[in-house]
C-alpha positions as CSV (number, residue, x, y, z in Angstrom):
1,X,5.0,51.5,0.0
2,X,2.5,50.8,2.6
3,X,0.6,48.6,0.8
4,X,3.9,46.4,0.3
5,X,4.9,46.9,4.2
6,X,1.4,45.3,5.0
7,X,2.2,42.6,2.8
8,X,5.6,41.7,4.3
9,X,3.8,41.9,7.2
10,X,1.3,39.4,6.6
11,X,3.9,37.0,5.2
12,X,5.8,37.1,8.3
13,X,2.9,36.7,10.5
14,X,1.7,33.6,7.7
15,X,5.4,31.8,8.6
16,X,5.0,32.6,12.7
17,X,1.5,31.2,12.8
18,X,2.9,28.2,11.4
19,X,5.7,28.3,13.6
20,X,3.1,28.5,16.1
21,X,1.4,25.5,15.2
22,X,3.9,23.3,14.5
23,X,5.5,24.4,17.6
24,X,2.4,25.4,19.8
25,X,3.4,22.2,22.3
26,X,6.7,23.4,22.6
27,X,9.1,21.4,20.2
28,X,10.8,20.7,23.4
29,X,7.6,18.9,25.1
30,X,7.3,16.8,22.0
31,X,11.1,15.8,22.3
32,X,11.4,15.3,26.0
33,X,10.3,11.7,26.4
34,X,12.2,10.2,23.1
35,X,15.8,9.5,23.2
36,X,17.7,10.5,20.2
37,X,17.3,7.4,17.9
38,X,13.3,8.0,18.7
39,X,13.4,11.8,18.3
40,X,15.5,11.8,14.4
41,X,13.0,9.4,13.4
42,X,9.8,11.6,14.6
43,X,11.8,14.8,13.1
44,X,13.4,13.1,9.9
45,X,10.2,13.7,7.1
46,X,10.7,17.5,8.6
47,X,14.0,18.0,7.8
48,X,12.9,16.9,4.6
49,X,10.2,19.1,4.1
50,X,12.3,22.3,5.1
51,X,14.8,21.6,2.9
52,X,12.5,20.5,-0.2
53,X,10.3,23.9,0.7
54,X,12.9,26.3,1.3
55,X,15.3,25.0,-1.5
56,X,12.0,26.3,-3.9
57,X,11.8,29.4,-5.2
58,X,15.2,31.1,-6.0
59,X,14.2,31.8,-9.4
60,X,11.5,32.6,-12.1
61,X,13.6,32.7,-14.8
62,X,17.1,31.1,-16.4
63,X,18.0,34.9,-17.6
64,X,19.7,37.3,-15.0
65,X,18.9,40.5,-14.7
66,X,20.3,43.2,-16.3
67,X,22.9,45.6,-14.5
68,X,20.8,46.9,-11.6
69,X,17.9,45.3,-13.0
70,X,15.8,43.9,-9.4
71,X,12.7,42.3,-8.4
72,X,11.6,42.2,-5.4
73,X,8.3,40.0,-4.1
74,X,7.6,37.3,-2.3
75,X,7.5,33.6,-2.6
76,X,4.6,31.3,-0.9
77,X,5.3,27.3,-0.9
78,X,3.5,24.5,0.3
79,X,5.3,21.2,0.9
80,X,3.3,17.5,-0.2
81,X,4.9,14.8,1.5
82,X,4.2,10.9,1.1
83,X,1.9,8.8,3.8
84,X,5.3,6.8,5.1
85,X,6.8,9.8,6.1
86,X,3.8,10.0,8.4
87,X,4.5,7.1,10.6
88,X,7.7,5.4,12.3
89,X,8.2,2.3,14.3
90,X,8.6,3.3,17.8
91,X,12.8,2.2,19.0
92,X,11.5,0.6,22.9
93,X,15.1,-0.5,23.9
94,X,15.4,2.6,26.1
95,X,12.5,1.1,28.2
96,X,13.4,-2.2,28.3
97,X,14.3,-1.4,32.2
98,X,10.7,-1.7,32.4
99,X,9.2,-5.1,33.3
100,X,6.6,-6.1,36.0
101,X,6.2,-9.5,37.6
102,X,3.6,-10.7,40.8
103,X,1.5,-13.6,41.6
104,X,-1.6,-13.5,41.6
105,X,-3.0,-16.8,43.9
106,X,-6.7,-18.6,43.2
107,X,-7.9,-21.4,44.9
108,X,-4.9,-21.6,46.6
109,X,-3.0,-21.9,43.7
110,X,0.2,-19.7,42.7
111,X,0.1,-18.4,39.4
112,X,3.3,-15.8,38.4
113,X,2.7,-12.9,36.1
114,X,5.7,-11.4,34.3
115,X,5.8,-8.8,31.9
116,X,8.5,-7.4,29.8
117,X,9.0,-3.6,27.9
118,X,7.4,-5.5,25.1
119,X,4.5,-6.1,26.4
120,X,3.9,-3.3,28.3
121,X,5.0,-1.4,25.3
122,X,3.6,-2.5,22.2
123,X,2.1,0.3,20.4
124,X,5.2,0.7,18.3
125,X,3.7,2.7,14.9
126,X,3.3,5.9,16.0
127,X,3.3,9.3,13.9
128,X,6.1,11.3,13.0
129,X,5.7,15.5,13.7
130,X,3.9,15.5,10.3
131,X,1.4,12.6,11.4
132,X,-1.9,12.8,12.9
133,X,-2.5,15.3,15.3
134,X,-4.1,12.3,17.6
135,X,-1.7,11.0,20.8
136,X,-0.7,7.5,20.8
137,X,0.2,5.9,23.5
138,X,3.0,3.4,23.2
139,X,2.1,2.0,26.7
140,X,-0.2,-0.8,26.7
141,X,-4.1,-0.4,27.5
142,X,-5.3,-1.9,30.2
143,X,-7.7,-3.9,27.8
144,X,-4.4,-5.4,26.1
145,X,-2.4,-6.5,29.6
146,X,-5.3,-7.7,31.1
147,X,-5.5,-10.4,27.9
148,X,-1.7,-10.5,28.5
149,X,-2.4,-11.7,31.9
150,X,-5.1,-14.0,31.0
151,X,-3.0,-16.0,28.8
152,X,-0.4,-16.6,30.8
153,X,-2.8,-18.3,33.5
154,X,-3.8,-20.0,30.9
155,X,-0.9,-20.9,30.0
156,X,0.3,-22.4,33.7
157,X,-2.9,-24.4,33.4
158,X,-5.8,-22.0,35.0
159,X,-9.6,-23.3,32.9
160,X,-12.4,-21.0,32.5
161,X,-13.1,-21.2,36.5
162,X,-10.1,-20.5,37.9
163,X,-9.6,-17.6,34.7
164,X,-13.2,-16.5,36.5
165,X,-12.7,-16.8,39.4
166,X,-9.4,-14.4,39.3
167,X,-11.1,-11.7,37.6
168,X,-10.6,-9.1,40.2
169,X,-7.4,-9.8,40.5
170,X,-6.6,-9.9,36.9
171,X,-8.4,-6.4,36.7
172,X,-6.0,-5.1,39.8
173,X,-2.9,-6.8,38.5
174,X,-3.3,-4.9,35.3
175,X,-3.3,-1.5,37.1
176,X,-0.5,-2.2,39.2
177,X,1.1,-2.7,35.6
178,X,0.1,0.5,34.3
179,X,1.4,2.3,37.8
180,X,4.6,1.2,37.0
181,X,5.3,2.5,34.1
182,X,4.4,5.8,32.6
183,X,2.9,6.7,29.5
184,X,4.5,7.6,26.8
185,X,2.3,9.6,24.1
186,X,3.3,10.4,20.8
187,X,1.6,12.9,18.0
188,X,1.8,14.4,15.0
189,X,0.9,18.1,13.6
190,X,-2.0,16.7,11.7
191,X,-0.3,18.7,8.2
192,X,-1.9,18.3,5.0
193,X,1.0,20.0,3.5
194,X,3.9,22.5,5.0
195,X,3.4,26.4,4.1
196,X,6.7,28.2,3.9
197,X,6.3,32.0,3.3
198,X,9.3,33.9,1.5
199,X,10.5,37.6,1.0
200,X,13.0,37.7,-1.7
201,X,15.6,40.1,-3.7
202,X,17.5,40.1,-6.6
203,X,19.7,42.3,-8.3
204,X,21.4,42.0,-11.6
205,X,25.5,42.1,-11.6
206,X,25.7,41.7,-15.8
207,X,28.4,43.4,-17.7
208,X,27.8,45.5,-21.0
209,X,30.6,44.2,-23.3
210,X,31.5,41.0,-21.5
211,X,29.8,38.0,-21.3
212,X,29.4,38.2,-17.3
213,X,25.6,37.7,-17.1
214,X,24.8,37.4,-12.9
215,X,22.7,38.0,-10.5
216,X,22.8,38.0,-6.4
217,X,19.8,36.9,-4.4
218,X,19.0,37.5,-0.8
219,X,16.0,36.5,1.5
220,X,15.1,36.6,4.9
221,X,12.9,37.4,7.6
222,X,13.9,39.4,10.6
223,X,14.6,37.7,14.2
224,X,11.5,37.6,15.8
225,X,10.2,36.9,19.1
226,X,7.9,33.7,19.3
227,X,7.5,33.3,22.7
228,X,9.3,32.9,25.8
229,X,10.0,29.3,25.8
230,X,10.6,28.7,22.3
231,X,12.7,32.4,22.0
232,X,13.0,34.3,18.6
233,X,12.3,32.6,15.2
234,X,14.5,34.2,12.1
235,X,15.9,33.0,8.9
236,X,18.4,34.1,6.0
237,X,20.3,33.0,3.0
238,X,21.3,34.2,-0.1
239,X,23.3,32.6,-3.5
240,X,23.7,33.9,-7.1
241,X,22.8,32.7,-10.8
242,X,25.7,32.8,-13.8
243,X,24.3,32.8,-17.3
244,X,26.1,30.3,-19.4
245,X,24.5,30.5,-23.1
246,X,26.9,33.6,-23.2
247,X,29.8,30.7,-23.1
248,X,28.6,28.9,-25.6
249,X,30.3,29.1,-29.0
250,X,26.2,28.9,-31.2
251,X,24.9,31.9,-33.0
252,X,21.7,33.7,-31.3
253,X,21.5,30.1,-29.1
254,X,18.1,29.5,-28.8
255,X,17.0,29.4,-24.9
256,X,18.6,31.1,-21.7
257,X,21.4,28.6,-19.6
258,X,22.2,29.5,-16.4
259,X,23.8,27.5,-13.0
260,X,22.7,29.1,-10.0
261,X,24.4,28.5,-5.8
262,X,21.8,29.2,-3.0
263,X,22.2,28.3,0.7
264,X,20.3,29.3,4.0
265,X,20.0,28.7,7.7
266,X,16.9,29.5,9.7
267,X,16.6,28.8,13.3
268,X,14.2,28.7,16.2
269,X,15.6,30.0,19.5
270,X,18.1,27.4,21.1
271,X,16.0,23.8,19.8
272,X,16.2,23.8,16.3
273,X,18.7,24.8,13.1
274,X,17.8,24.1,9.7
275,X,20.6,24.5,7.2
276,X,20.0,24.3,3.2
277,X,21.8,24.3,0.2
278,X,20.8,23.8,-3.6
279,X,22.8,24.1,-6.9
280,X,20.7,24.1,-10.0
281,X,21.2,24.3,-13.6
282,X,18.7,26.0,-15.6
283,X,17.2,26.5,-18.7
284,X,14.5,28.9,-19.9
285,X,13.2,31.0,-22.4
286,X,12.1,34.8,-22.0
287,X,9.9,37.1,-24.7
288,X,9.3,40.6,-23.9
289,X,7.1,42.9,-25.7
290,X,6.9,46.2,-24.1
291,X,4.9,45.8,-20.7
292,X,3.5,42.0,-21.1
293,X,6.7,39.5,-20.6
294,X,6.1,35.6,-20.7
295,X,8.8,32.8,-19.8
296,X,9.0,29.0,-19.4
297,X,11.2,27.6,-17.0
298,X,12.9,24.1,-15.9
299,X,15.8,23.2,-13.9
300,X,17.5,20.1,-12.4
301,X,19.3,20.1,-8.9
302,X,21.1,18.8,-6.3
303,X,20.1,19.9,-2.7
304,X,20.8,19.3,0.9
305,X,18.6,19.4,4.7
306,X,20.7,19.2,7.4
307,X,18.9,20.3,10.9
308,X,20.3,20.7,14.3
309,X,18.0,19.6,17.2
310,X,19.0,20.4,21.0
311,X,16.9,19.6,23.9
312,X,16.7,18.1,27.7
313,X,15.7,14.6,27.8
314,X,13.4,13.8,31.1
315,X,14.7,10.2,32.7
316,X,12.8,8.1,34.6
317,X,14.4,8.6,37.3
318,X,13.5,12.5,37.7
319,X,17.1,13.8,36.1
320,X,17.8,15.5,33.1
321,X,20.3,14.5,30.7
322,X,20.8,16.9,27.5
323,X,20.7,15.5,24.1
324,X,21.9,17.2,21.0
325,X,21.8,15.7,17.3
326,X,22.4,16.4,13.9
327,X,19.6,14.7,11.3
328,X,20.4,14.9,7.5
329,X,16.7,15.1,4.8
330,X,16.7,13.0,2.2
331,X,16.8,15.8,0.0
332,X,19.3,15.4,-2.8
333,X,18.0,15.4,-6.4
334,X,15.0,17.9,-7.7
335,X,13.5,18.7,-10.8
336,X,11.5,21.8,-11.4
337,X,9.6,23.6,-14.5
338,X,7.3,26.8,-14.2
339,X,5.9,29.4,-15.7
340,X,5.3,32.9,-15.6
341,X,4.1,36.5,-16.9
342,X,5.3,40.1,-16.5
343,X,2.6,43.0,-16.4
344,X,4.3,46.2,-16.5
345,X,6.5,45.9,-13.2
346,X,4.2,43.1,-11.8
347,X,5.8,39.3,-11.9
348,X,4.0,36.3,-11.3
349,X,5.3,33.0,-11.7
350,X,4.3,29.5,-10.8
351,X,6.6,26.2,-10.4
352,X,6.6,22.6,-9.4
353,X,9.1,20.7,-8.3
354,X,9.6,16.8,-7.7
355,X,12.0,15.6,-5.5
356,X,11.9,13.8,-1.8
357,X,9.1,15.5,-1.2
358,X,6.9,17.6,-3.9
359,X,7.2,21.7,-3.7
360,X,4.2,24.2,-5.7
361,X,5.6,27.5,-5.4
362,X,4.0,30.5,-6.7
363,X,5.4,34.0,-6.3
364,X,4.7,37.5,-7.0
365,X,6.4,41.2,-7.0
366,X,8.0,44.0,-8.6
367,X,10.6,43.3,-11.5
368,X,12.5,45.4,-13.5
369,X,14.5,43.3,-15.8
């Protein structure tokens, strides 16, 4: 017993120290300078890789449990998701308020200067939160408006002495560029992968003499306090499995066919919901002998990400205007097929699941089928 209260333990602190990392800026800080066009797109591949990871893992096996048959254990997943969800094109029209225009005179002749949010913002491709962990900066480098300038004396006729001649003033004019607008510096977490940590129950609801064959799942984590900006971190869900080979008019029908319903909601103080939702058809086959069990597994599905995202946007002009958004994953069709082996009590199993994003989940714990 206190061997498995460490482990929980650990889990929890595995899932907060991501949590942690992820977060570690503050979600809000991230958020603050985007409007909400800008902010879905940075946030979209992680709505996605919620929902692929925490849609994994309901099941080991297409056979319910027997009445009051349990297990009880954990399930670890780690999230791959594909190099475009690491970048997005960076939405400028809420800084096209932004320009900048002088003239800059040499030789006694005029030359005017004008610059537009396009120029002085032309870093567009940026990282999403699951991008580089490396700030760019959608405002322009000096290097970049200083060549802007150059081009447009060029342009109005200025030759190699005049473009010389002016370099002071180019150099000043492209500070007085950069004063005026502020930078705006975008990163990702730098993930490899997302780790999702789950503790997980089952019971078995099956009926000797009828052919109700179920099973109730729950999982969770208690609310916990992350800190005092971000508040408490806490997540639950549950669903249930029906076997349906006992439906099905065939003598001793060869594998296990079962439909399962699964939905959670996790949530991270007052910035950010994440609501799942999976139904999955499954088919398996089980063999038992004595304290060694061994069962394949595969299963098709249709899932769902929805998460909720609430924060205070930071305008130029000093105020604050609140912005609150709902962003849909692209999860909505998944495949799975695992593995696994009983010794004694001890279940471990193993799965991997395509789908918007690609889930390996192992898992391990106490069953009594």
């Amino acid at each position: 017993m206190k061997s498995s209260t460490k482990l929980l333990g650990t889990m929890i602190l595995v899932v907060l120290l991501f949590t942690g990392m992820l977060f570690g800026q503050s979600l809000e800080e991230r958020l603050q300078s985007m409007v909400a066009k800008n902010a879905e797109m940075y946030m979209n591949p992680l709505a996605t890789a919620f929902g692929s990871g925490m849609n994994s893992g309901w099941f080991h096996s297409a056979k319910p449990h027997k009445l009051l048959g349990f297990d009880f254990g954990v399930r670890a997943m780690a999230v791959t998701f594909p190099d475009d969800q690491k970048m997005f094109n960076f939405d400028i029209s809420q800084l096209e308020d932004y320009d900048f225009s002088t003239t800059i005179t040499v030789l006694s002749q005029n030359y005017s200067i004008e610059m537009t949010a396009a120029d002085l913002y032309p870093n567009t491709e940026v990282p999403t939160v699951l991008g580089k962990n490396k700030a760019v900066d959608v405002r322009a480098s000096k290097d970049q408006l200083v060549q802007i300038i150059t081009d447009q004396l060029t342009a109005q006729g200025a030759d190699a002495n005049v473009i010389s001649e002016a370099g002071t003033l180019i150099d000043d004019a492209a500070d007085d560029a950069l004063n005026v607008v502020p930078p705006m510096e975008i990163k990702g977490t730098g993930l490899d992968f997302v780790p999702l940590v789950v503790p997980q129950a089952a019971v078995g609801l099956s009926l000797p003499m009828l052919p109700i064959k179920a099973e109730i799942v729950v999982r969770g984590l208690p609310e916990v306090e992350v800190s005092e900006e971000l508040g408490s971190f806490q997540f639950f869900g549950g669903g249930a499995k029906l076997a349906l080979d006992p439906f099905i008019p065939v003598p001793m029908f060869p594998v296990n066919i079962a439909v399962g319903a699964y939905t959670q909601k996790m949530t991270l103080g007052s910035v950010f919901e994440a609501n799942n939702t999976l139904m999955s058809l499954m088919v398996g086959k089980d063999l038992n002998l004595m304290s060694l069990g061994l069962g394949v597994y595969g299963a098709v599905g249709l899932e769902s990400s929805n998460i909720k995202i609430k924060y205070d946007l930071e305008l130029p002009d000093g105020t604050v205007s609140p912005v609150r958004f709902d962003m849909k994953g692209d999860n909505k069709f998944r495949t799975t097929i695992g593995g696994r082996i009983r010794l004694a009590v001890i279940n471990i199993n193993a799965d991997y699941s395509v789908g918007a994003d690609n889930v390996f989940t192992v898992g391990a714990g106490i069953s009594i089928r």
